[in-house]
C-alpha positions, 0 to 999 in steps of 0.5 A: 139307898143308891140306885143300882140302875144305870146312870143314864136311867136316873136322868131325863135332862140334866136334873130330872132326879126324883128326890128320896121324899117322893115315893115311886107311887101313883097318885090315889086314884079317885073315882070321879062322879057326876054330882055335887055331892064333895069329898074330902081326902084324910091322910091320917098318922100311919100314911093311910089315905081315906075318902071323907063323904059329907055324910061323915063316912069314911072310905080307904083309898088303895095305893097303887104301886109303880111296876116295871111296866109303868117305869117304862111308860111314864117320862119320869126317872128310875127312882131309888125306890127301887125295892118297889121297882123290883117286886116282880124281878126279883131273885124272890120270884124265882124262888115262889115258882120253885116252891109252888112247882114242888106243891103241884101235882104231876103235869101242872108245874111250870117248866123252869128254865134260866138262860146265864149270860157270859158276863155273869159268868165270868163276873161269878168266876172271878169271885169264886176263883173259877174259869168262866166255863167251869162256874158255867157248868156249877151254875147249872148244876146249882139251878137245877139242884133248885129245882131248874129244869133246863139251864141255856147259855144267852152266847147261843142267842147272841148269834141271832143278835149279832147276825141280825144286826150285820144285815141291818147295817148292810141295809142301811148302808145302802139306803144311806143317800135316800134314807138320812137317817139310816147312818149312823145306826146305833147299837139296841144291846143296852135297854139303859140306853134306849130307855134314855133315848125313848124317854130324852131324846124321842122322835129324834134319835129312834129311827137310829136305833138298831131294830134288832132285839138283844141278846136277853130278848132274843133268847125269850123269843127261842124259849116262849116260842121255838122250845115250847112248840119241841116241847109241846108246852103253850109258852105260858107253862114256861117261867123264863128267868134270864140271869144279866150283869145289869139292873136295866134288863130287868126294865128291858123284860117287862117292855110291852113290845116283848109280851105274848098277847095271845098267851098272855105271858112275857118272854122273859118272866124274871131277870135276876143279877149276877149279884142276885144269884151270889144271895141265892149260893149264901142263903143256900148256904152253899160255896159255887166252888163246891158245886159239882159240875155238870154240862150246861143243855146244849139245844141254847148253848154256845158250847163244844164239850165242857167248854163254852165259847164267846164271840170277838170283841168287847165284854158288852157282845162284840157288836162293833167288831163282827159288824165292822169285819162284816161290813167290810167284806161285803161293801169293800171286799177287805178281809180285815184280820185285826181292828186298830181300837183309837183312845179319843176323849177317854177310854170309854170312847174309842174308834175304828176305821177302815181305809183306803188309798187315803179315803175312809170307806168305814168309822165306826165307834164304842161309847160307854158311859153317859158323859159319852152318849150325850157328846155322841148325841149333842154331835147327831143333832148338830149333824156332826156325828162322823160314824157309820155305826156306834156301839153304844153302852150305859155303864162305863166299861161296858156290861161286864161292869154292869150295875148287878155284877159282883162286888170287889172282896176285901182289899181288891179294887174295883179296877183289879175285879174288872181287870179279872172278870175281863180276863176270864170273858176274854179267855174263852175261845172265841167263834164267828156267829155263822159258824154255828151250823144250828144257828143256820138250821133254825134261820130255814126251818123256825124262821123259814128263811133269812130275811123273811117276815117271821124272822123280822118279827120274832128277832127285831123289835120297835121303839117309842117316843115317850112324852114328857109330862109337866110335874109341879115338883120338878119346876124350880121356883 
């Protein structure tokens, strides 16, 4: 089965695929003691593993599965195994916890609530014949029909995201000539992408990465903290489900550096696809199309009455555009009314230059695609990278061709779907992030101030070199 993962997931190096033979499962775990007494392990015909004793008496051994959680910590590679991977982010969990609440007694349920992202949006839009913001507001009428709480949109979080991040370049243009390795600062949006740099790359390209969380993220920090302190709920009484047009968030949601120790619960406690959420209408047997419409919760939407509102840019957040017009303002004094997107290698790698009296104040790119990151990074490490900031994706074409978007129907190419899904994310009215008066409001009473510790802590994040372990079954003989 192929993977739905991101290309960049399923490679290390350049072959470090695991064949389908090898299962996505810890070893058996013995447990050593001190002794001469020996075992023997016995794998008998149905796949079961047993302890022999030299007494001759047998003991199971348990097979431990891989989680999300141990994807991220070990230097292998997202297997096709992925029906293990998944368990616990599934379409399937979402539904346990609506069943469960409908078995509890008043006061004991959990609060559902599910943020949409606009890629999937218009992914869903494009496949039932829809405006963006017209399957927005079916989608939370379908949720909540389900027994959804509150239904948010993650544009409203992609304020936070794209603020935070034209801080922290400003910061590091500045320190540019102390600091080598401030510039250029790499976009942190797509966990495909930082997983490969983690797990390939290291100590090398981290201090590059952008702190600051995505979009998905930052939403788990306003719903499990902000809206639960409004709500007087402790977070772990909220299930959190982020509905992505990638696999990968579903690896992103289950990092350690986003659970709450304290109350013991993550941020984001499931991530369903795009595609998932087409299973979840077909097995409710219901058409989006015939959904009634109703108004997505506004405390966490980018809305204005009935519409929904995106941001400038590409279909992956707009990341090089606002930081790009920011950055210009701020460094340069230039008001830049319209970016000039230069093709270089291919489509999936362009760039964007800011000039004057015949010298480059600013350059700046988007690289989507594997073959494109590696070229970016073979660059960074012979110090011939050009750019100040690079907006960088795993899947070609960026998140709105994100491996858990929908598929085309017959006769429709996959070109044709993109070209529409594209349409409808762009056809929504776009708005600049400080525009949003409640996005100012929660900087000085949530987070205290702009720039303060806590809104450091609650909206940044970390990164961590991952080892690489020697496995026998990759060595080529």
């Amino acid at each position: 089965m192929a993977s739905h993962f991101s290309g960049v997931l399923q490679l290390t190096d350049l072959d470090d695929f695991i064949t389908p033979s090898q299962e996505c499962v810890k070893p058996i775990k013995v447990e050593k003691k001190h002794g001469r007494s020996l075992a023997k392990i016995q794998i008998e015909d149905d796949g079961n593993y047993f302890q022999v004793n030299q007494d001759g008496r047998k003991q199971k051994l348990e097979k431990a599965k891989i989680t999300l959680n141990d994807c991220l910590a070990c230097s292998g590679c997202i297997t096709s195994a992925e029906s293990v991977l998944i368990t616990q982010q599934s379409h399937e969990e979402l539904y346990k916890v609506l069943r469960q609440n409908k078995q509890r007694s008043g006061g004991e349920e959990q609060v559902v609530v599910v943020s949409v992202s606009p890629q999937s949006r218009a992914s869903l839009a494009a496949h039932f014949g829809l405006s963006s913001s017209d399957a927005g507001r079916r989608l939370t009428s379908f949720f909540k029909s389900l027994g959804v709480h509150y239904v948010f949109d993650t544009s409203f979080s992609r304020n936070f995201s794209l603020l935070e991040s034209q801080r922290e370049f400003i910061q590091r243009f500045q320190r540019k000539e102390d600091d080598k390795k401030a510039l250029p600062m790499l976009a942190s949006a797509c966990p495909g992408w930082i997983c490969y740099a983690e797990k390939t790359h290291g100590e090398f390209i981290l201090p590059y990465i952008s702190t600051t969380r995505s979009p998905q993220q930052m939403m788990g920090s306003l719903v499990k903290n902000y809206f639960a302190e409004q709500q007087g709920l402790p977070a772990q009484s909220i299930y959190h489900v982020t509905v992505m047009p990638c696999y990968d968030k579903k690896l992103e949601a289950s990092r350690p550096d986003f659970y709450l120790t304290e109350a013991e619960t993550r941020e984001v406690d499931c991530v369903i696809t795009s595609g998932e959420v087409l299973k979840m209408l077909e097995e409710e047997g219901v058409s989006l199309s015939d959904v009634e419409a109703v108004p997505v919760d506004p405390m966490f939407s980018h809305v204005c009455g009935e519409e929904f509102f995106t941001h400038a840019g590409s279909g992956s957040g707009g990341y090089l555009h606002h930081i790009f017009l920011h950055a210009a303002k701020e460094l340069f004094g230039e008001e830049v009314k319209e970016l000039t997107y230069k093709t270089l290698k291919n489509k999936d790698f362009q760039e964007v230059t800011l000039e004057k009296d015949g010298e480059v104040l600013l350059r700046f790119a988007a690289t989507y695609g594997f073959r494109n990151i590696q070229n970016l990074v073979q660059k960074l490490k012979r110090g011939k990278s050009p750019y100040h900031f690079v907006e960088v994706m795993a899947c070609p074409s960026g998140c709105l061709n994100g491996g858990g978007q929908l598929k085309p129907q017959q006769e429709q190419s996959n070109k044709e779907l993109l070209q529409r899904v594209e349409e409808l994310y762009q056809a929504e009215r776009s708005t600049a992030p400080e525009e949003d008066a409640r996005v100012t409001q929660l900087y000085h009473t949530w987070l205290q101030s702009v720039g303060e510790k806590r809104a450091h802590q609650l909206l940044h994040t970390q990164y961590h070199a991952v080892e690489k372990a020697t496995n026998g079954l990759t060595i080529k003989w």
